[in-house]
C-alpha positions in Angstrom: 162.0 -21.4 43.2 164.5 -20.3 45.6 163.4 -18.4 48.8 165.4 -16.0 50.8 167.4 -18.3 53.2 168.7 -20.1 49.9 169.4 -16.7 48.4 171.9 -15.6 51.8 173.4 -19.4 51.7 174.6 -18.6 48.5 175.5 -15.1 48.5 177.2 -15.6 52.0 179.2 -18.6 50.1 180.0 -16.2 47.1 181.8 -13.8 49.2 183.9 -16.0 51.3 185.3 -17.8 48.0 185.8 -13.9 46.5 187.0 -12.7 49.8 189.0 -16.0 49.5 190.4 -15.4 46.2 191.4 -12.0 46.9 193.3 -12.8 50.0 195.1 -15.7 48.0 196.1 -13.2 45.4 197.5 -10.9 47.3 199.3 -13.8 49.5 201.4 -14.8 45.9 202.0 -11.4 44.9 203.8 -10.8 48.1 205.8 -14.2 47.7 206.8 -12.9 44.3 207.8 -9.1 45.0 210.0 -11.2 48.1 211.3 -13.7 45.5 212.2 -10.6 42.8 213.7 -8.7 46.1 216.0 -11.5 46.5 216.8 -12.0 43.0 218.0 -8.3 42.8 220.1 -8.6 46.0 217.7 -6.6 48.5 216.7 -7.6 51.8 213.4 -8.7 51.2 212.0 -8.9 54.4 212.7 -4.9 55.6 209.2 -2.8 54.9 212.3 0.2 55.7 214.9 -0.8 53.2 211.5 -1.6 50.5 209.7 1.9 51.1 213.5 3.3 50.8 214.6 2.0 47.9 211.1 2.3 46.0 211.0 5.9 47.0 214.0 6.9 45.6 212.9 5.7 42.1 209.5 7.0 42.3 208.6 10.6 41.7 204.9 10.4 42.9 203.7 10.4 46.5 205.6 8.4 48.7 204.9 5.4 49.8 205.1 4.6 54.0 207.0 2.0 55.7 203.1 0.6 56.3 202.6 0.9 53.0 205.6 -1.2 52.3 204.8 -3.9 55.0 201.4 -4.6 53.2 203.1 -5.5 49.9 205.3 -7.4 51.6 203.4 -9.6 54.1 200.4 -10.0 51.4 197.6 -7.5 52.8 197.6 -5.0 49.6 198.9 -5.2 46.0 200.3 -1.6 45.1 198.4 0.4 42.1 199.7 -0.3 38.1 202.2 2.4 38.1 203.9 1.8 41.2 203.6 -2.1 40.1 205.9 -0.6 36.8 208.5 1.2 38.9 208.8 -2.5 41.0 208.6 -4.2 37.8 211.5 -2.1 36.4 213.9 -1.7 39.3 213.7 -5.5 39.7 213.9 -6.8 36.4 211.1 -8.8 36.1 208.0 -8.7 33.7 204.9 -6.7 35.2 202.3 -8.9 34.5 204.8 -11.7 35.9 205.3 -9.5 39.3 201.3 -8.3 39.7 199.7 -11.9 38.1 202.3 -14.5 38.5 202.7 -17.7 35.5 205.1 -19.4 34.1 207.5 -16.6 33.6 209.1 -17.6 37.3 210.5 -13.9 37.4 212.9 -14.4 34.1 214.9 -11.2 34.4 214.0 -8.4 31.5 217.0 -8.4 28.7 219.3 -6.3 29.7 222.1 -7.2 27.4 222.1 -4.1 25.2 221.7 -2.2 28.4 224.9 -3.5 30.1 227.2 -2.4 26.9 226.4 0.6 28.0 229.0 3.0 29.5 228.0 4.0 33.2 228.0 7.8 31.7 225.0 6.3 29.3 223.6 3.8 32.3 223.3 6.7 34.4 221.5 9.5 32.0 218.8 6.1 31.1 218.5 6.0 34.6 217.7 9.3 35.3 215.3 9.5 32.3 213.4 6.4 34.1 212.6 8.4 36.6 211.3 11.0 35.0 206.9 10.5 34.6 205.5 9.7 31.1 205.1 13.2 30.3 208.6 14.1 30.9 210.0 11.2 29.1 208.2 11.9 25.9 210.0 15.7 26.1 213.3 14.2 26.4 212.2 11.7 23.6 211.2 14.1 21.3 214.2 17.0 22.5 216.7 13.6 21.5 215.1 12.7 18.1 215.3 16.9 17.2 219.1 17.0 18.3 220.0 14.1 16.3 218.2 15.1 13.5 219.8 18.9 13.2 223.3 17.3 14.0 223.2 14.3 11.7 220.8 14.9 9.0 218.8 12.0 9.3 215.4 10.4 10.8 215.2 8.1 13.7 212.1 5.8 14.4 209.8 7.3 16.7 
C-alpha cells in the first residue's frame, strides 16, 4: 500500500509532465500559426500587424496586441472560433493549425474560389465575416431569390 509521501511523488510528477505537455503544445501551435503567417505573406513575428489583421476579420471582441504576442511566442492557444477565422484567413486546415500532423499546413482548395471575379471574391468575403447566424440569413435570403427568379431548387 502506498502512504502519503508516495502519493505527493506521484501527483507532483503528474503535473510537471501535464504542465509539461501543455507548455509543449502551445510551443508548436505558435511555430505553426508563424509557419501559416509566413506562408500567407504576413510578417509573422509583429503581435501589431497579427492583432491588426485578425481584427479586421473578426466581428467579436477584439483581440489585444498582448493577446496577439501570446499566440505568437507560445504562452496561449486562442479559443475554437477565433482558431476558425486564423484557420480561414490563412488557408490552412483547423485542426492542422490548433493540433498539428501530417498536413504540414497544405493550403485549403481554393481553385474554384480564384475563378471567381473580384466583384464575387469580395461579396464571399464579406459574407465570411458575417457570424453563423448571419450567414445562414444570407444563405437562406440567396436560395429564396434564386428560386423566385429561376424556378428551380438548390441544395441546402
Amino acid at each position: 500500500m502506498e502512504n502519503d509521501i508516495t502519493k505527493r511523488i506521484y501527483w507532483k510528477g503528474h503535473r510537471k509532465m501535464a504542465a509539461f505537455n501543455a507548455e509543449d503544445e502551445r510551443m508548436q501551435f505558435s511555430k505553426r500559426l508563424q509557419q501559416s503567417l509566413d506562408r500567407a505573406g504576413q510578417v509573422h513575428d509583429s503581435p501589431t500587424a497579427l492583432a491588426r489583421f485578425f481584427n479586421s476579420r473578426y466581428d467579436g471582441q477584439r483581440i489585444t496586441v498582448h493577446a496577439a504576442r501570446k499566440w505568437l511566442v507560445g504562452e496561449a492557444i486562442p479559443t475554437q472560433e477565433k482558431l476558425r477565422v486564423l484557420a480561414q484567413w490563412l488557408e490552412v486546415p483547423l485542426d492542422w493549425l490548433r493540433f498539428g500532423g501530417d498536413r504540414a499546413g497544405t493550403p485549403v482548395d481554393r481553385s474554384t474560389y480564384s475563378k471567381l471575379t473580384p466583384k464575387d471574391q469580395a461579396i464571399l468575403e464579406n459574407i465570411r465575416k458575417l457570424d453563423n447566424a448571419h450567414q445562414e440569413i444570407v444563405i437562406t435570403l440567396i436560395h429564396s431569390l434564386v428560386r423566385v427568379s429561376k424556378g428551380i431548387e438548390l441544395v441546402p
